[in-house]
C-alpha positions in Angstrom: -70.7 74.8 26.8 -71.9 71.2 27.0 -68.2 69.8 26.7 -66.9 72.2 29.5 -69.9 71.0 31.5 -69.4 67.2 31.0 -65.6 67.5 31.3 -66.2 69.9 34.9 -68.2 66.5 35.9 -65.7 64.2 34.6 -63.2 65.4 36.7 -65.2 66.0 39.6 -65.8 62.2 39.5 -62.1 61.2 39.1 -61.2 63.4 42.4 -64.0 61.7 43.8 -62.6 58.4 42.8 -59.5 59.4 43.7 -60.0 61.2 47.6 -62.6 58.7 48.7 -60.2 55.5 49.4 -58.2 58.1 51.0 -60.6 59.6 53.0 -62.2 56.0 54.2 -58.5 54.8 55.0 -58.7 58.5 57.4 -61.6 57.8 58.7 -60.4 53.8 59.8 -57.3 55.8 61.7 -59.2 58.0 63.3 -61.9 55.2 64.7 -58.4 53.1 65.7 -56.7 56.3 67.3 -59.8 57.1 69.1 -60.5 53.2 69.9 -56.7 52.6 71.3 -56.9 56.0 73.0 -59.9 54.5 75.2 -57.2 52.0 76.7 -55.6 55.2 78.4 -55.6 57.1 81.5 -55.9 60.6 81.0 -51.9 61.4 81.9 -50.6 58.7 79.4 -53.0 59.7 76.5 -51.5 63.0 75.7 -48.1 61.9 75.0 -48.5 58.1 74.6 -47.4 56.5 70.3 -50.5 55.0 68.9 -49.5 52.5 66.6 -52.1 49.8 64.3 -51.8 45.9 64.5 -49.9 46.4 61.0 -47.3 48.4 63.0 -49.0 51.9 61.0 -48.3 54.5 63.7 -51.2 57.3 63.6 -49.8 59.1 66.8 -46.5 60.1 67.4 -45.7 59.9 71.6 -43.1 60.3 74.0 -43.5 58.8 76.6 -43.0 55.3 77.1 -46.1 53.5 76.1 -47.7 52.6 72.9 -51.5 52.3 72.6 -53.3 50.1 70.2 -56.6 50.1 68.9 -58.8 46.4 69.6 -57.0 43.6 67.6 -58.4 42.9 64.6 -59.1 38.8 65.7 -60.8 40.2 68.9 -64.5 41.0 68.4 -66.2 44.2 70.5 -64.0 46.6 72.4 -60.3 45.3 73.8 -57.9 48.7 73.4 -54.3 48.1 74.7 -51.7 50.1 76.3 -48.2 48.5 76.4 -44.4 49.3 77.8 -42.0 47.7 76.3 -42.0 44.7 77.7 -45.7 44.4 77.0 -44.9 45.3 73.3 -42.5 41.9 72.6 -45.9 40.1 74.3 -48.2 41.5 71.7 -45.6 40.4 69.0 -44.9 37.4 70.2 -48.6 36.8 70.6 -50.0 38.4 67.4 -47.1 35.9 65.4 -47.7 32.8 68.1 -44.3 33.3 68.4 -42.4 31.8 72.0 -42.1 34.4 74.9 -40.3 34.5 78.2 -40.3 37.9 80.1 -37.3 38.5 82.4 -38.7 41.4 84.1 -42.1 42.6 84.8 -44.1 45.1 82.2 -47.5 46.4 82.7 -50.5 47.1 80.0 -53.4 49.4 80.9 -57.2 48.4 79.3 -59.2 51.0 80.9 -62.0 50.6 78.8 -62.0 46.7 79.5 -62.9 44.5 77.0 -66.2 42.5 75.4 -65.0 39.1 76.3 -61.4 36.6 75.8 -60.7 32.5 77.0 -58.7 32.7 79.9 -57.2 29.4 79.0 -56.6 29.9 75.1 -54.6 32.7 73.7 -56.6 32.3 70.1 -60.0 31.8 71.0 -62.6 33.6 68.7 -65.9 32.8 71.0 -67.2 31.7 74.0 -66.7 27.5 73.8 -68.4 25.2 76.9 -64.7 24.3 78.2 -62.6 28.2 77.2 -63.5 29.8 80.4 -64.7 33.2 78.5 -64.4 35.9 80.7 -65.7 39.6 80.3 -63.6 42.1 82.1 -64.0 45.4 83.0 -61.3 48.2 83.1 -58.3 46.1 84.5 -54.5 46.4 84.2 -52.3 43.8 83.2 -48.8 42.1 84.2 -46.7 39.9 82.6 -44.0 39.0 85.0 -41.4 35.7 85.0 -43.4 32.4 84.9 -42.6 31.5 88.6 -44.0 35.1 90.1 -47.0 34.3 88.2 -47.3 31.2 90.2 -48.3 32.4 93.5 -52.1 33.3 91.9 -54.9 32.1 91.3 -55.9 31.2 87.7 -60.1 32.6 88.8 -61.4 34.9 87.2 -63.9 35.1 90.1 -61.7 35.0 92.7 -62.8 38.9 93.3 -59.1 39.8 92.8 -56.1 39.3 90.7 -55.7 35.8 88.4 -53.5 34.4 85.8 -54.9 34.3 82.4 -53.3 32.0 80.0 -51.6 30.4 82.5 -49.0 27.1 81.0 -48.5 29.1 77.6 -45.9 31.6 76.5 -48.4 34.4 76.7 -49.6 33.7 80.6 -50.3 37.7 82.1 -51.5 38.7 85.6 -55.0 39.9 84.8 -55.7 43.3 87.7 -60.0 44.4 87.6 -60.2 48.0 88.9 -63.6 48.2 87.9 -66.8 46.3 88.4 -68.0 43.8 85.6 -71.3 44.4 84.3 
C-alpha cells in the first residue's frame, strides 16, 4: 500500500512538473491578449489578430488589424493596434531596421501609454534632454516624410505633433483623451 501511495505522489509531482511551465506560458498569453486587447475600440476587438512581439499569434482575426500587447523594451502600459502599413513600422522599428511609408496607416492606443522620448525611438527612461512624454488614449499616423512636415513636433501644442521626427520611425502622434 505504501509503494502505490508513494508512486500516486510521484506522479502527481511529474504532471505537476510537467503542466506548470505550461500553464505559466497560458497564463503570460492571456495577460498579453488581454493587455493588447486594451489598445482596441470595441468594434475592432472582436475580430482584430493578436499577435506577441515574437510574432506568437494568441488570436486569430479577420479583419484588418493586428493588436499587440506593450513591447517588451517599453515599461508600464503601451498596447498597439496596427494596419498594415503600421505593421512594416513595428518591424522595422523593433529590428532598427530603415523605413519609408508611401501611403498613410493608422494605429489605435486607446489605452495610452506610461511614458516614450519623443525624439528617440529607443529610449528606456525619462533623460533631461529625451522630451518624455505621457500620453493618453491617442491614435497614431505614419504618413510620407513631407506630409508629416506641416506639424508641429509639441507634444503640448494641445493638438496633433510629430514624434520621432528626422528618423525612419517619425509618426503623427493624435490625443483623444486628456493626460493625467
Amino acid at each position: 500500500m505504501k509503494i502505490r501511495t508513494f508512486s500516486k505522489f510521484v506522479a502527481s509531482l511529474v504532471i505537476s512538473l510537467l503542466i506548470t511551465p505550461f500553464a505559466a506560458h497560458a497564463q503570460e498569453a492571456s495577460d498579453a491578449l488581454a493587455d493588447a486587447l486594451n489598445a482596441a475600440w470595441p468594434g475592432m476587438a472582436e475580430n482584430v489578430t493578436v499577435m506577441d512581439w515574437d510574432g506568437n499569434v494568441l488570436q486569430e482575426g479577420s479583419n484588418a488589424y493586428t493588436c499587440m500587447p506593450t513591447a517588451p523594451t517599453l515599461t508600464g502600459i503601451a498596447p498597439m493596434c496596427f494596419d498594415s502599413e503600421w505593421l512594416k513600422w513595428a518591424d522595422a522599428w523593433q529590428n532598427k531596421k530603415p523605413y519609408a511609408p508611401d501611403v498613410i496607416g493608422i494605429s489605435y492606443m486607446l489605452a495610452g501609454d506610461e511614458g516614450a522620448s519623443n525624439v528617440d525611438p529607443y529610449a528606456e527612461g525619462p533623460t533631461d534632454d529625451n522630451e518624455w512624454i505621457r500620453e493618453a488614449a491617442h491614435l497614431m499616423l505614419v504618413a510620407p516624410a513631407a506630409m508629416l512636415n506641416a506639424f508641429s513636433t509639441d507634444p503640448e501644442n494641445g493638438g496633433p505633433y510629430v514624434m520621432w521626427i528626422g528618423t525612419d520611425y517619425a509618426h503623427l502622434m493624435i490625443p483623444i483623451g486628456s493626460r493625467d
